[in-house]
C-alpha positions in Angstrom: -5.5 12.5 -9.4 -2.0 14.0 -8.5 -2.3 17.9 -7.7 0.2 19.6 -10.2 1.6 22.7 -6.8 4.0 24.0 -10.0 1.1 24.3 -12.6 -1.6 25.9 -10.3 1.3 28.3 -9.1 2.1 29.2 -12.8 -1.4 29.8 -13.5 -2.3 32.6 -10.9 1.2 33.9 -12.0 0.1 33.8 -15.8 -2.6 35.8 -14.9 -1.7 38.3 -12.8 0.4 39.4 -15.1 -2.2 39.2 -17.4 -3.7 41.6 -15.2 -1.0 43.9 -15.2 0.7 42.5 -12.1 -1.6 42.2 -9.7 -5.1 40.8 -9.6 -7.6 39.7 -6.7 -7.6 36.0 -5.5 -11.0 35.7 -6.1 -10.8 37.1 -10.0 -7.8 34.3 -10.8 -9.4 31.2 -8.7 -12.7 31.7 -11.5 -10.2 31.9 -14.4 -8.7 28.8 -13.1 -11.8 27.5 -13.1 -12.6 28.5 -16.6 -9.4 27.4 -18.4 -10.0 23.5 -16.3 -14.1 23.4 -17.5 -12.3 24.4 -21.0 -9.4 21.8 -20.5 -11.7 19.2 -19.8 -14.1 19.3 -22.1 -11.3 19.2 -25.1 -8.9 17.6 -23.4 -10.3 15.1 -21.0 -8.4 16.7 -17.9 -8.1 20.1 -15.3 -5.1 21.5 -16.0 -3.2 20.9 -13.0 -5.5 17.8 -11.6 -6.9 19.7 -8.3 -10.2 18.9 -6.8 -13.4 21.3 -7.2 -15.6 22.3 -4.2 -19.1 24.2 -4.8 -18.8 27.3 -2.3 -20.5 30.2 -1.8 -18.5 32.3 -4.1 -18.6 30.0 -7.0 -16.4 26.3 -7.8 -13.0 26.8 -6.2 -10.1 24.7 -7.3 -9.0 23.3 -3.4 -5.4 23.1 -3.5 -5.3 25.9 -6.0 -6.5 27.7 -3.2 -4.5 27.1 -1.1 -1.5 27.7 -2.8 -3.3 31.8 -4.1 -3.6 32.1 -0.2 -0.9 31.0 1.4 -3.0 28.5 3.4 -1.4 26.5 5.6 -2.4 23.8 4.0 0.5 24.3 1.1 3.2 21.8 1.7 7.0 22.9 2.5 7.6 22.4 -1.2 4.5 24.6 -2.3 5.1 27.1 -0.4 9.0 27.3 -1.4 8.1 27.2 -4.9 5.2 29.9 -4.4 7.2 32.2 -2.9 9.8 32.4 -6.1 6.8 33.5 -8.1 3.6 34.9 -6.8 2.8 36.9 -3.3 -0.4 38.3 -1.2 -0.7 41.8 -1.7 -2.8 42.6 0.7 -5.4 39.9 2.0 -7.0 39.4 -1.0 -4.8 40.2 -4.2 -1.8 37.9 -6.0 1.0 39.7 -7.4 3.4 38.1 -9.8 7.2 38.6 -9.0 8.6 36.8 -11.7 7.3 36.0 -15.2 5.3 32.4 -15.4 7.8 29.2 -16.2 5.3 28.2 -19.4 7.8 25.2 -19.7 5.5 23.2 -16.8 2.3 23.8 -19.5 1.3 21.7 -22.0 0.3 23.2 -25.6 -3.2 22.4 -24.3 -3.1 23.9 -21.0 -1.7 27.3 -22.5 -4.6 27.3 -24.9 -6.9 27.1 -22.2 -5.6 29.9 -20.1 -5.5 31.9 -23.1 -9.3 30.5 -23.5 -10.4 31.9 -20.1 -8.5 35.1 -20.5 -9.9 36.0 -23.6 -13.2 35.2 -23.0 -13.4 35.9 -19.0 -10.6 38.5 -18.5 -12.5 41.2 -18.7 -14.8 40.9 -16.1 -14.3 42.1 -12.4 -14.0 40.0 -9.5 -17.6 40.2 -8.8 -18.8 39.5 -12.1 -16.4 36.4 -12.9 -17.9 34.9 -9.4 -21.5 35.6 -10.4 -21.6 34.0 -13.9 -20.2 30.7 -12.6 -23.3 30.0 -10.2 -25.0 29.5 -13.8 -22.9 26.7 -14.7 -24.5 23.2 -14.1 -21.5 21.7 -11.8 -22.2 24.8 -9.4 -26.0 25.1 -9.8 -26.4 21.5 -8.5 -25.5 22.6 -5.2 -27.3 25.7 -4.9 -30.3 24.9 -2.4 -27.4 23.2 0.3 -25.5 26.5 -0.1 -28.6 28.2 1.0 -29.0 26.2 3.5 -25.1 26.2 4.6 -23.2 29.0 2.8 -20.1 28.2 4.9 -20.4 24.3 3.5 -17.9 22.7 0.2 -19.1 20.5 -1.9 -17.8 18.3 -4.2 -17.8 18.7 -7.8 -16.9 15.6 -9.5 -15.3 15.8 -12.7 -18.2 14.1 -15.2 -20.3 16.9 -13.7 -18.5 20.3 -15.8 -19.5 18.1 -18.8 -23.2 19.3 -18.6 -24.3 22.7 -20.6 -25.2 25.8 -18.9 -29.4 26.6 -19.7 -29.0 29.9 -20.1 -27.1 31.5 -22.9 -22.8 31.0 -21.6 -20.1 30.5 -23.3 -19.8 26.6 -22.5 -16.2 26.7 -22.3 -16.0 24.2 -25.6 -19.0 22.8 -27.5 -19.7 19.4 -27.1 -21.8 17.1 -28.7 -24.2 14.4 -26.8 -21.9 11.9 -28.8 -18.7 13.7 -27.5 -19.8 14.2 -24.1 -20.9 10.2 -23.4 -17.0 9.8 -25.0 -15.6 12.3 -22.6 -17.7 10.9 -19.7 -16.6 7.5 -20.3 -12.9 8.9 -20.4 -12.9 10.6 -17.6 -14.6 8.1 -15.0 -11.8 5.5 -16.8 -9.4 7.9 -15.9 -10.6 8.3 -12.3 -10.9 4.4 -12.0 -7.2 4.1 -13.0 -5.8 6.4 -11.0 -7.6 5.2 -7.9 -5.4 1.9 -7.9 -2.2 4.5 -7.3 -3.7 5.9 -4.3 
């Protein structure tokens, strides 16, 4: 899949202002990761394509990552682009210096930030990273987290299909119909785009 730098930099922009501004790292990577289980469960796709890792905090989008910390893993590109919109405050916090360019969203992708937003907003930090260890995609990797809480694992796409057992919002109902569809999608997706690697 080809990492969209412009819509994962849009995103922690859209919602730090959401937050008024400013709003911890950790906080927006979860929403991220909200809005893509929403995405790709109606839609088929994450919103900006990245790759998911299980870490000890919860699923983190990679290059999504990267980009809310200023890694220096961001490209020259990235980072240009980055700096025109979002900036640390602090170690740990995103503030917005400009309001989001929606124009790189699809009418999909907005409705899924609004999605995790209205459903996730409210919660802290703290909260927003302890409710996703209950999701499926995350939960499967528990016991090698135990065993290695500095470790990233992989979270395949197919995977954030799967319903939560205890009583979450699943980020869209599916049925077992729709999911086998989506499934099927998705892995045909994946297949496709591996030829253009």
């Amino acid at each position: 899949m080809s990492f969209d730098y412009m819509k994962a930099t849009q995103a922690l922009n859209y919602f730090a202002l959401k937050e008024g501004g400013c709003i911890s790292r950790l906080k927006a990577l979860k929403l991220i990761y909200f809005a893509d289980r929403y995405h790709l469960r109606k839609y088929g796709r994450f919103i900006t394509d990245d790759i998911y890792f299980a870490m000890r905090l919860g699923p983190v989008a990679s290059n999504t990552a990267d980009i809310a910390g200023a890694t220096d893993f961001m490209g020259k590109d990235e980072s240009k682009y980055r700096s025109q919109f979002i900036a640390g405050k602090g170690k740990n916090d995103i503030t917005s210096l400009d309001s989001p360019d929606l124009m790189v969203f699809s009418e999909s992708d907005i409705e899924a930030l609004e999605f995790a937003w209205d459903s996730f907003g409210c919660l802290d930090k703290w909260d927003a990273s302890d409710i996703t260890h209950d999701y499926p995609e995350w939960l499967k990797h528990k016991n090698k987290l135990d065993a290695n809480p500095g470790g990233r694992f992989n979270m395949p796409p197919p995977d954030f299909l799967d319903d939560p057992v205890k009583d979450l919002d699943k980020c869209y109902e599916l049925t077992a119909s729709e999911k086998e569809i989506k499934r099927d999608q998705i892995e045909e997706r994946q297949e496709i785009e591996s030829f253009w690697v």
